[in-house]
N, C-alpha and C positions, 0 to 999 in steps of 0.2 A: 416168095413175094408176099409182101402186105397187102391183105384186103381193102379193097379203097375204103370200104364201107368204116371199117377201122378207123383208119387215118380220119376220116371227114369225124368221126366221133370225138378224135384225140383234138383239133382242130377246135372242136365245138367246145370243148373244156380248155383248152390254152386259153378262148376269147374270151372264157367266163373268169379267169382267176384274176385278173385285175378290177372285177365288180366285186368279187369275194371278198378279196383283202382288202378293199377301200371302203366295204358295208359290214365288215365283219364286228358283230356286237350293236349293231345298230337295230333301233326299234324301228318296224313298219307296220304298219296298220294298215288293216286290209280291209275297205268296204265290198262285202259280196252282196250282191240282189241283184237284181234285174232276171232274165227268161234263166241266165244259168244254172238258177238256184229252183228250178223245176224241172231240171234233164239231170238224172241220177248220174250219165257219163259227167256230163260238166261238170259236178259238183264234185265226182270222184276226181278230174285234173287239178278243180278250185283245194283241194286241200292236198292234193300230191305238192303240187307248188309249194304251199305253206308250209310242209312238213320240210320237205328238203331247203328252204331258206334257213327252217329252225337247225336242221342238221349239220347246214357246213355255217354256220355263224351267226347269223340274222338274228332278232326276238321280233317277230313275226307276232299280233295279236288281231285276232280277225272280230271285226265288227258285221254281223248279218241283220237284215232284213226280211221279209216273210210275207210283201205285201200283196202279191199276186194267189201266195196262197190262202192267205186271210180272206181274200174276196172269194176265193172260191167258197170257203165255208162259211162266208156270210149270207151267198145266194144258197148253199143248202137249207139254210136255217128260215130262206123265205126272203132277206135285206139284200136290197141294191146296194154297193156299197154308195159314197157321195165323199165329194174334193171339191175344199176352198183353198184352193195357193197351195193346192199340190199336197193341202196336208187331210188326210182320212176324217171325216166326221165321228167322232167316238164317242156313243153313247155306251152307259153301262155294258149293258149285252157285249157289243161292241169291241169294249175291251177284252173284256173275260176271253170272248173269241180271240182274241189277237193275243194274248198273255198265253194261251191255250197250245195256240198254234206255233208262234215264237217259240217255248220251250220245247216245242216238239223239236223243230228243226236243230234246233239246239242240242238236244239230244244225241239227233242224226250226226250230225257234224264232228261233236266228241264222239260220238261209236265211230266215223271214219277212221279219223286221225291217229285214236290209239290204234285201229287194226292193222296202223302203216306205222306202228311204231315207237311215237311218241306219248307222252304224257300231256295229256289237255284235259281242261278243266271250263265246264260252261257255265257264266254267272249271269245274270239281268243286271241293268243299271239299277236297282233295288239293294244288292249286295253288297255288304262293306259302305253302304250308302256313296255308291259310287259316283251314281248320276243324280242331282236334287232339283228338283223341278220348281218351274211355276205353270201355273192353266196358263197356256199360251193364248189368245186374241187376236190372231190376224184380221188388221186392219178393225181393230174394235167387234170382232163376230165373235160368236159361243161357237165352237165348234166343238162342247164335249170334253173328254176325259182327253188332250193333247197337251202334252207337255214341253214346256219351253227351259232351257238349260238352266241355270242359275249356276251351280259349283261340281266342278267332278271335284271326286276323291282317288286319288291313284295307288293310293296304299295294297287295295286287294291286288292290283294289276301289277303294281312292285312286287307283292310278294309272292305270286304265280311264277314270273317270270325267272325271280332268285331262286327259286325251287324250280326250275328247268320244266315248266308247264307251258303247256300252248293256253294261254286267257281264250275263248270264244264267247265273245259277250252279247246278248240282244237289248234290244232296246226300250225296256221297259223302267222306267222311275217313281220316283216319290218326292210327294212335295213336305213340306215341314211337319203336316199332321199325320203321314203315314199314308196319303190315299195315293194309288198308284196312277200310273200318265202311259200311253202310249206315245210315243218319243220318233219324228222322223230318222229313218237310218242314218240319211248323210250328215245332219244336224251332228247327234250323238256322235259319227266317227270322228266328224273334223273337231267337234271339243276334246274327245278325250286323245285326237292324235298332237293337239295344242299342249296338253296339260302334261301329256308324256315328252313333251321336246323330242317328236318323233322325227327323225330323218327324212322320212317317206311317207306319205297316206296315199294310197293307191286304192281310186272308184274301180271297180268291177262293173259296168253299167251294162248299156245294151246300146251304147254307139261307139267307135271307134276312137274318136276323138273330137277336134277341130278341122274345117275345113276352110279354107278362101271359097270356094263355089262347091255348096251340098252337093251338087250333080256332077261334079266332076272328081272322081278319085283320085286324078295326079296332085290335085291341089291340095293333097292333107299337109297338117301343120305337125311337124313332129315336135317341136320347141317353139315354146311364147313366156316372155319376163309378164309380171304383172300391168307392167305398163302398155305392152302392146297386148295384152288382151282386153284389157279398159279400151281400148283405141279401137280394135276390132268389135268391141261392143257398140263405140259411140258410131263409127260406120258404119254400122246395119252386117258385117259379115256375117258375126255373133248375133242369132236371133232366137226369138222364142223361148221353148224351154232349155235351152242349153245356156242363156242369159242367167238364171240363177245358180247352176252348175258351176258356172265359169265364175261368177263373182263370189261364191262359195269357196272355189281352190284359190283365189287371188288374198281373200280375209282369213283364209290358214295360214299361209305361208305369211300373211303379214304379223301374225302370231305367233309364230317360232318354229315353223313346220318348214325343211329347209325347202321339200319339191312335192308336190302333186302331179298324181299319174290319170290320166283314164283313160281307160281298157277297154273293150270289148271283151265281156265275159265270156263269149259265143266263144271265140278262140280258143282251143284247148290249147291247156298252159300259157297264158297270155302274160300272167307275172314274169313266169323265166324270163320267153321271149323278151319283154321289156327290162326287163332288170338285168341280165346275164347276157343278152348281145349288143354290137354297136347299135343297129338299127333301130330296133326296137319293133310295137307293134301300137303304140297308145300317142297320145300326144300329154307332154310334158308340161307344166308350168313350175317356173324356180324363179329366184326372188331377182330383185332389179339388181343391171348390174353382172351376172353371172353367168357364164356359159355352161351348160350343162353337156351335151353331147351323149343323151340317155345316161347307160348306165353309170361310169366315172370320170369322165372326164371335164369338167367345172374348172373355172379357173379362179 
């Protein structure tokens, strides 16, 4: 007699192989940050996932953040951090900390991934002059050494990927004269998942998704076109900071990104879940028009 334990395994992979062959060679981009990226277990799931999307087909290139660790080493150093519009205040010091800290995790991330396996490669948006900046200005304020996108270059991220590299990129740039920017995470993924004609960019965050009523958990939204999430916007369902989030995944996808994912990083393995079963575990946004039904089925 077969172990059930078995069968439910074999089960679990029959579901997955029509995500396989329908994503198979497709680029996804991976925004990680939020708490995940400070629990050593999560961050060991956040790249077991990546590694095994690289393995059975996917080109997988993970865009990280570090912001929660940056504050920590800015309170060692004596500095509050400070946010206008969500975006870090960066004075000199500032940076250097954040450029500091970023490459650390960076580091980290490429020591995971080769020890499972693969070959990855971790660059800055400085590299190949990938990411090119301007001093960004929200709403006309100085906020510092912050940088606002101007042009990716995809050339180094092409040619990682033709050489069978996992890209791990942080978000650091430079504007015309050389002088470097500290760059929002989500900014940088959704340009460069735009510039790559990525199938997928999928946030890593620290909420689940969309909801009709925050307080109610049956009312999660697993699928929204861009139109009904402007519409949930202009009702008040969509509020607060998940207001820029959401109108962030709607201006990807209106730029050639076919679907936006966001996840709860907390979930260990929250990509598979979402990408390799029906159900999924995130809530979906894909372009007007289209039915999605998580991992492949679109019409």
């Amino acid at each position: 007699m077969v172990n059930q334990k078995y069968m439910e395994k074999a089960s679990v992979l029959i579901e997955a192989l029509p995500y396989i062959q329908r994503f198979n060679r497709k680029i996804i981009v991976i925004k990680y940050g939020g708490s995940a990226m400070i629990d050593d277990e999560l961050m060991k799931h956040v790249i077991e996932d990546a590694v095994l999307l690289k393995l059975v087909g996917f080109k997988p290139v993970i865009v990280h953040g570090g912001g929660k660790e940056i504050s920590n080493w800015m309170r060692k150093t004596g500095v509050e951090p400070h946010f206008i519009d969500g975006l870090r205040v960066t004075d000199a010091d500032t940076l250097e900390i954040a450029e500091m800290v970023l490459g650390k995790v960076n580091s980290d991330l490429v020591t995971l991934a080769q020890q499972l396996g693969v070959r990855a490669c971790g660059i800055s948006g400085k590299d190949g002059k990938l990411l090119t900046v301007r001093k960004a200005e929200p709403n006309g304020q100085d906020i510092g050494y912050v940088g606002e996108i101007t042009s990716v270059d995809t050339k180094i991220i092409m040619d990682l990927l033709a050489n069978d590299f996992l890209p791990v990129i942080y978000p650091i740039g430079m504007d015309e004269n050389g002088q470097s920017y500290n760059i929002n995470g989500d900014h940088a993924a959704a340009k460069i998942a735009q510039a790559l004609h990525a199938d997928k960019l999928a946030y890593l965050t620290d909420t689940s998704g969309v909801y009709m009523d925050p307080d109610d958990p049956e009312s999660f939204i697993s699928e929204l076109s861009t139109s009904e999430a402007e519409q949930l916007i202009a009702d008040g369902t969509i509020s607060g900071g998940m207001i820029p989030k959401i109108r962030n995944c709607c201006n990807t996808i209106e730029n050639g990104v076919n679907r936006v994912h966001i996840l709860n990083g907390s979930i260990p393995h929250c990509l598979l879940l979402e990408i390799f079963t029906d159900r999924g575990v995130g809530t979906v946004i894909i372009k007007e028009g289209e039915r999605y039904y998580k991992g492949g089925n679109s019409q």
